[in-house]
KOLBAGU-47792 format. One record per residue (C-alpha): x, y, z; residue in three letters. Coordinates in steps of 0.2 Angstrom, whole numbers, plus 5000, padded with zeros to 4 digits. Layout:
BEGIN
XYZALA ...
end
This chain:
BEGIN
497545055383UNK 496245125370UNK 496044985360UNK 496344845373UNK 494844955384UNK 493644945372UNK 493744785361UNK 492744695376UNK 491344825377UNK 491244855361UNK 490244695358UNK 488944745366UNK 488544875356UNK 488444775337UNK 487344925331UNK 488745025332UNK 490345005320UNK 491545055334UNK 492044875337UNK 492744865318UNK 493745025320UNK 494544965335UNK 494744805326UNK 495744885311UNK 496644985323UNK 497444845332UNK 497844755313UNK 498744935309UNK 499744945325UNK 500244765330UNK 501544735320UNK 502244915324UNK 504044915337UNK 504545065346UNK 506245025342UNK 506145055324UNK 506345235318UNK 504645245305UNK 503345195320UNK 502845385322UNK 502445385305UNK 501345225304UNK 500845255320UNK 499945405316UNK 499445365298UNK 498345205309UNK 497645355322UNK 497145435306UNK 496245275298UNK 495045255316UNK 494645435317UNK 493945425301UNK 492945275305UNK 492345335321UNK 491845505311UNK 490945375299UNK 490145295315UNK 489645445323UNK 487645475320UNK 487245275322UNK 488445255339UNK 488145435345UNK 487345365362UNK 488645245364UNK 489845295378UNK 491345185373UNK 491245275357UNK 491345435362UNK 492745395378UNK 493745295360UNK 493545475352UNK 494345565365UNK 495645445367UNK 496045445347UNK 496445635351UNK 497445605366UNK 498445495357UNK 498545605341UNK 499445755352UNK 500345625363UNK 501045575344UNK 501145755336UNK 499945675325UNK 499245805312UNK 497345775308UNK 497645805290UNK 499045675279UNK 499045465275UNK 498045355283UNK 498245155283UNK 497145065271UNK 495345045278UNK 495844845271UNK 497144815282UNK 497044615277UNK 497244655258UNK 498744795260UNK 500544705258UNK 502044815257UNK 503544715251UNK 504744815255UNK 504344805275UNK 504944665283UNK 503844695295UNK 502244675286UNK 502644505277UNK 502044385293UNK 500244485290UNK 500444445272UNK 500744255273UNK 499444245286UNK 498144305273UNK 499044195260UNK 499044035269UNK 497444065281UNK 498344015295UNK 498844125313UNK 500844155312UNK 501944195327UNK 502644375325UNK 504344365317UNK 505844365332UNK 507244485331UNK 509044455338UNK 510544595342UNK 512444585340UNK 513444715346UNK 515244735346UNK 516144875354UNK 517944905364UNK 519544815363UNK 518444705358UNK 516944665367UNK 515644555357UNK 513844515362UNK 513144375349UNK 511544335343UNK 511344205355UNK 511644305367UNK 513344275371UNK 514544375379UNK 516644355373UNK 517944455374UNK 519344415359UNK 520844455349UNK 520144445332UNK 521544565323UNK 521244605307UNK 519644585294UNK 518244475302UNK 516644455297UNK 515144485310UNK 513944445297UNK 513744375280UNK 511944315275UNK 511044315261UNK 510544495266UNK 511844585274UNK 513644575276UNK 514644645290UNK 516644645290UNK 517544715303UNK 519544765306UNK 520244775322UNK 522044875326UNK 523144845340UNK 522944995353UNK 524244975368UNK 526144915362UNK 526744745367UNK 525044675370UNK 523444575360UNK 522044695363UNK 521244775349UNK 520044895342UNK 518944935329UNK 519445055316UNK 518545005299UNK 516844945298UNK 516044875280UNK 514344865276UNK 513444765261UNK 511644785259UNK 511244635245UNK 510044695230UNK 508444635237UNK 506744635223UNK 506444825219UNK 506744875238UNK 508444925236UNK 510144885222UNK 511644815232UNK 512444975244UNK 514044975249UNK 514445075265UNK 516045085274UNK 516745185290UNK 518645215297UNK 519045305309UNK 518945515311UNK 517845455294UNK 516045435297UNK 515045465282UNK 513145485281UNK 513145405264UNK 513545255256UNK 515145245245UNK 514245295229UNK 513745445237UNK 511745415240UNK 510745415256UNK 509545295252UNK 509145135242UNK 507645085228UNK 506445205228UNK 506845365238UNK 505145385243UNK 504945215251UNK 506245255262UNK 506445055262UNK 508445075264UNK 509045235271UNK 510545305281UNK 510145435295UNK 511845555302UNK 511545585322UNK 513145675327UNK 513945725312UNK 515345625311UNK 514945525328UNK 513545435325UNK 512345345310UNK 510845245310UNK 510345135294UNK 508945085294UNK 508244935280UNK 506444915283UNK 506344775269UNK 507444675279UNK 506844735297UNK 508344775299UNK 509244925311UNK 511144965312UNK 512145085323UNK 513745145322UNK 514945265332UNK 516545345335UNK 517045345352UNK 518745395354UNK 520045345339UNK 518945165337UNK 517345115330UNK 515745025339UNK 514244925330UNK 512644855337UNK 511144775323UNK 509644705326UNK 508944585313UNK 507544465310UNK 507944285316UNK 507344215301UNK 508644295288UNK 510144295301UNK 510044105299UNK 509944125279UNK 511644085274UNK 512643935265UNK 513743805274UNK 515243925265UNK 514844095276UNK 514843995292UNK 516444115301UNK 515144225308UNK 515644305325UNK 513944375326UNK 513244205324UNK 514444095331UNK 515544195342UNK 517344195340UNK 518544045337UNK 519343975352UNK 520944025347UNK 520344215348UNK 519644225365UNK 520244295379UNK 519044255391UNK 519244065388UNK 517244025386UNK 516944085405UNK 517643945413UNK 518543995427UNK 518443985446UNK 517444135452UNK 518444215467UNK 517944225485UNK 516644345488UNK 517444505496UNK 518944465489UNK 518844515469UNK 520444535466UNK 521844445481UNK 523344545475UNK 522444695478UNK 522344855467UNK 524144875463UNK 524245005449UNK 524144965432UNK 526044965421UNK 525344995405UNK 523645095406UNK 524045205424UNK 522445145432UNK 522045045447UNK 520744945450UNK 519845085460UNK 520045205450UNK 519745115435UNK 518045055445UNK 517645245451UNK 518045325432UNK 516645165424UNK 515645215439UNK 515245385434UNK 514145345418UNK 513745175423UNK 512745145439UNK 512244955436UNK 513944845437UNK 513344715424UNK 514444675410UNK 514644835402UNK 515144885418UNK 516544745420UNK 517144765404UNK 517444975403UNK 518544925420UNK 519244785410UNK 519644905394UNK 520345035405UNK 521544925415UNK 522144855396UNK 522145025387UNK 522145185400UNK 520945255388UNK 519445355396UNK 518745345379UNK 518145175382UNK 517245195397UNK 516045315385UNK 516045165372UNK 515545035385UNK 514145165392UNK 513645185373UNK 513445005369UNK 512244985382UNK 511245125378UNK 510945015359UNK 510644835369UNK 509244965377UNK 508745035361UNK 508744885350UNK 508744725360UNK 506844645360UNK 507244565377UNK 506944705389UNK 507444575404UNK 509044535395UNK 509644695392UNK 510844685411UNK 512044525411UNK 512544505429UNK 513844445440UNK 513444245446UNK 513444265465UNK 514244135477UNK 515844055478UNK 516943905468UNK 516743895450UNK 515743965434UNK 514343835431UNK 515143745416UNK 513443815405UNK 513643975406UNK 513644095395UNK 514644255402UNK 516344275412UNK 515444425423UNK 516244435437UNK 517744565440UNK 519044445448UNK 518744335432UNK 518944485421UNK 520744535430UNK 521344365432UNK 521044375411UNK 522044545412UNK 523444475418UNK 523444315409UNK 523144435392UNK 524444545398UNK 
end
């Protein structure tokens, strides 16, 4: 609101250098996403940068009353931020800086190179969680077998590999107890890092025992611990890229967000890509969403007979899922789905989690929610999810 407030009456003031603070201000801050875990930082370091040029400003704009309401609102912003006066500022030449070790400074540096306007790069999120539940780049939503090592990813950044356990006796449904991260040498932003989590074995390192790739003080590759033992974040800024992993119950869950650009980086060779192009057929449960939607009112005919395996019932698999989950979308439908298939409460918390990093690291705030379709007959042949309930049980018993 500061900057956007005052680039307009600014320009009616050309004796006063306001305009090009605010200017420089808006170069700092716009590639900048609340989502990633340094925008305090450069945040603040950009606050610092325009108070200093409004301090240079202030004897020619002193009766300028949009630069004196743009010095109050730099210091409400500051203690908003926890901003301290004194520390880094951005560079007063914001179009010669270039950090090659943040991703998200490159589109800034190949305007400048090429003189042309570039769209700001597009992020994508893949999460997997459950028995298991996996939400792909394209936004996809399956629900699949996949025992054993997969890979979720394998670029020429980053490769994920995940392995998947049987968890109830007699049955198809599995979980995630091993996750296996690769972070590929990238220039002198970071050497090739190996990280790897099993289950009740979390570790806030990497396998050689470090924290941190390149140069520790670029912080361009770094792991951050949570909950010990629960929950990590890594964080590669040279490759915009954010990971979360947790241990929920006995099993593993995993939501990235990564640039569009380098997801699609990858040979013909590394095309088995669940993050990228879902599950194979032969894997899914849900059989691509393409069956007939029950009548509404009537989710599930048979009733909610009680469960042989997992000991719930359809209502009290629906009132357990309910307590932490107010929005029946999918994460809704799946916790019942996991706790009809398994009995273990412990997935209702990994459901709840999962949308907590779709909120946290999806760029789509108005795809975050994947509903139910509404009316009756059958799923339109295009779509993407198997949302609804009654589809979800009729897979239960089918999977069963």
């Amino acid at each position: 609101l500061l900057s956007v407030s005052c680039l307009g009456d600014c320009q009616l003031h050309t004796s006063c250098g306001i305009q090009k603070c605010t200017t420089d201000f808006v170069s700092f801050t716009s590639h900048l996403n609340a989502a990633l875990e340094d925008f305090d930082l450069e945040f603040c370091k950009a606050l610092r940068a325009y108070s200093v040029c409004t301090y240079r400003n202030s004897k020619v704009c002193r009766g300028n009353l949009v630069y004196h309401s743009t010095v109050l609102g730099i210091g409400d912003l500051m203690t908003q931020r926890n901003c301290t006066k004194d520390g880094p500022t951005s560079s007063t030449s914001p179009e010669m800086t270039h950090d090659p070790c943040n991703y998200s400074g490159h589109t800034e540096a190949r305007e400048h190179q090429g003189g042309e306007k570039t769209p700001p790069p597009t992020y994508l999120f893949c999460g997997l969680f459950g028995d298991p539940h996996l939400r792909t780049f394209k936004d996809y939503f399956q629900t699949c077998k996949v025992e054993g090592a997969w890979p979720l990813i394998d670029n020429n950044y980053l490769s994920v590999q995940v392995t998947n356990v049987p968890v109830v006796p007699g049955s198809s449904a599995t979980a995630t107890n091993k996750i296996t991260i690769i972070f590929k040498s990238y220039q002198d932003c970071t050497d090739q890092k190996v990280y790897q989590a099993v289950t009740d074995d979390l570790p806030a390192a990497f396998v050689d025992g470090t924290t941190s790739g390149g140069d520790g003080n670029t912080r361009s590759l770094h792991i951050v611990e949570k909950v010990s033992g629960k929950y990590i974040e890594m964080h590669a800024r040279y490759i915009g890229t954010t990971v979360y992993i947790r241990q929920l119950g006995h099993y593993l869950t995993l939501a990235i967000r990564m640039p569009q650009e380098l997801v699609m980086a990858y040979e013909e060779s590394q095309d088995l890509q669940l993050c990228v192009n879902g599950c194979p057929s032969s894997e899914r449960i849900d059989q691509s969403g393409h069956l007939p939607l029950p009548v509404m009112g009537k989710l599930l005919p048979w009733g909610a007979a009680a469960h042989p395996r997992s000991g719930y019932t359809l209502e009290t698999a629906t009132t357990k899922c309910h307590e932490n989950m107010f929005v029946k979308d999918i994460y809704f439908y799946s916790c019942v789905f996991d706790l009809l298939t398994t009995g273990d409460a412990n997935f209702t918390a990994a459901a709840h989690s999962a949308l907590q990093d779709v909120e946290a690291l999806h760029p789509s705030k108005e795809h975050w929610h994947i509903f139910p379709r509404s009316g009756v007959g059958g799923v339109d042949r295009d779509s993407k999810f198997f949302v609804s309930l009654g589809i979800l049980c009729l897979i239960l018993v089918a999977y069963l």
